[in-house]
C-alpha positions as CSV (number, residue, x, y, z in Angstrom):
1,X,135.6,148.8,193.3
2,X,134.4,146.6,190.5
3,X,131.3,147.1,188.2
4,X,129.7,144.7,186.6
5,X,127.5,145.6,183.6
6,X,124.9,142.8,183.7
7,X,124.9,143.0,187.5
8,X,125.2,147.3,188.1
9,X,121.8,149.5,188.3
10,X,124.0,151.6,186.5
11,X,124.2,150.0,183.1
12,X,121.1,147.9,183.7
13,X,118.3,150.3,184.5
14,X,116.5,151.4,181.4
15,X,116.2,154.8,182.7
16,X,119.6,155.2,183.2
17,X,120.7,154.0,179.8
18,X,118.0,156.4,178.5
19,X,119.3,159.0,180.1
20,X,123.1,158.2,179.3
21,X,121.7,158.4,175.5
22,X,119.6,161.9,175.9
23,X,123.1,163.5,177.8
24,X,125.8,162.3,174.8
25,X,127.6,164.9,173.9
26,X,127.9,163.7,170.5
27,X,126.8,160.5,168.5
28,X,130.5,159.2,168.9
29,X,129.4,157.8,172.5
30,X,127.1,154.6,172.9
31,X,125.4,154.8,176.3
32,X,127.6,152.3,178.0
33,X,130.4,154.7,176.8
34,X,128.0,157.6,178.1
35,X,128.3,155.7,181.5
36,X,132.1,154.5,181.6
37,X,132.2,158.3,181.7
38,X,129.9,159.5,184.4
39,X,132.1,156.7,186.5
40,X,135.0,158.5,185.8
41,X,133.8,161.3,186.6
42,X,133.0,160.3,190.2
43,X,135.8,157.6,190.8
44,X,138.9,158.7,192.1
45,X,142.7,158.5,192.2
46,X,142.8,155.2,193.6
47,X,141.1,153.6,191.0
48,X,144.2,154.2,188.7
49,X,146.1,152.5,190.9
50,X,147.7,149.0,190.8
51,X,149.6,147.9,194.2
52,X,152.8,147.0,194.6
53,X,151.6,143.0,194.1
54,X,149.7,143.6,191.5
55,X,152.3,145.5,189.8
56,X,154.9,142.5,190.6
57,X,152.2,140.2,189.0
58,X,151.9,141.9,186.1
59,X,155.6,142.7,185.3
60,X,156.8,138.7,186.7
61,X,154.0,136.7,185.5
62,X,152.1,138.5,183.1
63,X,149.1,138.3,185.3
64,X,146.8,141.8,184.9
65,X,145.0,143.1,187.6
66,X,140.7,142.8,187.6
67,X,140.0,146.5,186.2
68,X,137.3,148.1,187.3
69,X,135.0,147.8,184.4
70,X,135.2,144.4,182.5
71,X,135.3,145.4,178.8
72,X,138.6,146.9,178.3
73,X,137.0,149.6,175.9
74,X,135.0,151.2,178.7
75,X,137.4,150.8,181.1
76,X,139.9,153.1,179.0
77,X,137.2,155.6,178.8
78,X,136.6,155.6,182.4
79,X,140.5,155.8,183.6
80,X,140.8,158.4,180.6
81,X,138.2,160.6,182.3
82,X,139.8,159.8,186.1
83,X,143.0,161.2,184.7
84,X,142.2,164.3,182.8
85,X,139.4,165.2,185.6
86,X,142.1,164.9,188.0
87,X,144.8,166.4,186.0
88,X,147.1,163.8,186.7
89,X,149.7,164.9,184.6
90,X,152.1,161.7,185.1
91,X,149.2,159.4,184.4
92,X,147.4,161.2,181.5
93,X,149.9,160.5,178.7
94,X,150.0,156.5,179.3
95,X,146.2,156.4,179.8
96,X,145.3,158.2,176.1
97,X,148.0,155.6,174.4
98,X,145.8,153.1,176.3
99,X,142.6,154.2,175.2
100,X,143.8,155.0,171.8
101,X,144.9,151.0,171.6
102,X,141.8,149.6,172.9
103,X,139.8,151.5,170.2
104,X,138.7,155.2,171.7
105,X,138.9,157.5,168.9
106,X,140.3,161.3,168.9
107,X,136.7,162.8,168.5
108,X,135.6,160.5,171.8
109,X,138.9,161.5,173.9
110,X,138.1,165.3,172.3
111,X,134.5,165.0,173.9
112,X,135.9,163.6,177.2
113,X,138.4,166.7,177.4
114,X,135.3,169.3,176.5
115,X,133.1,167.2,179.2
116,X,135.9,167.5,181.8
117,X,136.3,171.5,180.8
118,X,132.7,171.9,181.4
119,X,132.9,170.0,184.9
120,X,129.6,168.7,184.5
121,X,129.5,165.1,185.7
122,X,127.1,163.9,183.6
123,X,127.2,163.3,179.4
């Protein structure tokens, strides 16, 4: 499952981006970071995980696999919110060090944990 920003209704529709910015929990989140996080809280498991090729790849060649959301910012939101929805305990502690290295601050990842408490899918 890939999205696409330019190509998804999801980050392209106006009214969706509107609605992403009415829902923010707090003026930390953009609305495409308002949207990595609805994904995450609809994707599941699988979407955290890299097969056995693509883990071979990445640890022989160097070669990453295609995340699901092209800007590596986003995508750290969204697998942050896959993991902590889904209280993946093994997965949660490598996925904040992630985040926090591709630029998600504590009051974001603090946001994310409240949203996930709350169990509303939406921000």
């Amino acid at each position: 499952m890939t999205y696409h920003f330019y190509e998804s209704d999801v980050f392209s529709s106006d009214l969706r981006i509107s609605q992403a910015i009415a829902q923010a929990p707090s003026p930390e989140f953009s609305a495409f970071e308002s949207m990595a996080v609805w994904l995450g809280m609809h994707d599941g498991p699988e979407t955290l995980r890299s097969g056995l090729v693509a883990r071979w790849l990445e640890k022989l060649c160097g070669i990453l696999p295609r995340r699901p959301l092209t800007d590596p910012h986003l995508e750290s939101i969204r697998r942050v919110t896959v993991a902590l929805r889904l209280g993946l305990a093994r997965r949660i502690a490598g996925e904040l060090e992630a985040a926090r290295e591709a630029g998600v601050s504590e009051p974001q990842i603090e946001a994310i944990r409240d949203r996930v408490r709350s169990g509303r899918p939406s921000l």
